[in-house]
Structures are given as C-alpha cells and as structure tokens.
N, C-alpha and C positions, 0 to 999 in steps of 0.2 A: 515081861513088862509090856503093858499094852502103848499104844501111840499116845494117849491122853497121861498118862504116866511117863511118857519119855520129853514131852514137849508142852511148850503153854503160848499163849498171845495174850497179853493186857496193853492196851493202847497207852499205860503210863511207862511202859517199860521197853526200849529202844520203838519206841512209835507204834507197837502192836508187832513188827517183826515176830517169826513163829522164831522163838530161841528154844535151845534146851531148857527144861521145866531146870527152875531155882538158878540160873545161870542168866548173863545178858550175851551169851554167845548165840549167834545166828544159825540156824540149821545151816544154812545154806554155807556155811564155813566149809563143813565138814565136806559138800558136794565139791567145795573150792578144792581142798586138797586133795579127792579123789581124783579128781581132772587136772591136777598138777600132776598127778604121778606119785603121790606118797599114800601111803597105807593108812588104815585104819589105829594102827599103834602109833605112827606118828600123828594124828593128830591127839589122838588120847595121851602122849606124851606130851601135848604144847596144851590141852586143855584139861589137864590132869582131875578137874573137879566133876568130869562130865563119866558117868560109867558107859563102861564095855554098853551094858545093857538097852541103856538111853540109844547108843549109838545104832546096834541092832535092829530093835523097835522100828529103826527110821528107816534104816535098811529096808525089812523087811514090811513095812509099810508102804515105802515106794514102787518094792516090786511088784506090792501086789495091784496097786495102783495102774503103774502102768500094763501091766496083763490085763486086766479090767477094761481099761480102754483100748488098748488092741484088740481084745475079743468084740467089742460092739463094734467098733470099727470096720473089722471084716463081716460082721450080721446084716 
C-alpha cells in the first residue's frame, strides 16, 4: 500500500488534519500510542477500522523520511 493509499487531507474533514484515508482518525494518534508505550495491535485494537497495512505504509513512510533527512543533513 503506497502513503497516498494509506492516508488523505481534505480541509472539510477534521480541518485538513492528515487522518487515515476513509477514517476521521489523526495519523498522529497512532505516533501518540507509540510514544505511550503500546504496540501497533493495540492501537489497531482501539481503531479496529484502520488496516494493518494503512498503518505500515506510515511506518515505513516515516522512516524513510526521516533517513532522507538525516542523509542531507550530514551532506
């Protein structure tokens, strides 16, 4: 699943917030309870309509993000 497939922003839907695509759930949830301490199943547990895969996507979106910028950073 690519990033544009896992996530959306429309300004009529929680104010443009980046949510998961077809959900009013905030990405930024999911950073919350990584940084709480709980797993990836627990949040897939409390937002049961969001796939494994969506959640991945962001994952592995992020990481590549930030590698990206760490590499210019040290250039």
């Amino acid at each position: 699943m690519t990033m544009q497939q896992a996530v959306s922003t429309d300004p009529e839907i929680m104010g443009g917030t980046l949510c998961f695509a077809g959900t009013r759930v905030p990405v930024r949830n999911l950073f919350d309870y990584l940084e709480g301490g709980n797993g990836i199943d627990t949040f897939l547990d409390s937002f049961n309509w969001i796939s494994r895969d969506q959640v991945l996507a962001v994952l592995e979106h992020s990481a590549a993000r930030l590698e990206e910028e760490a590499n210019a950073s040290a250039a």
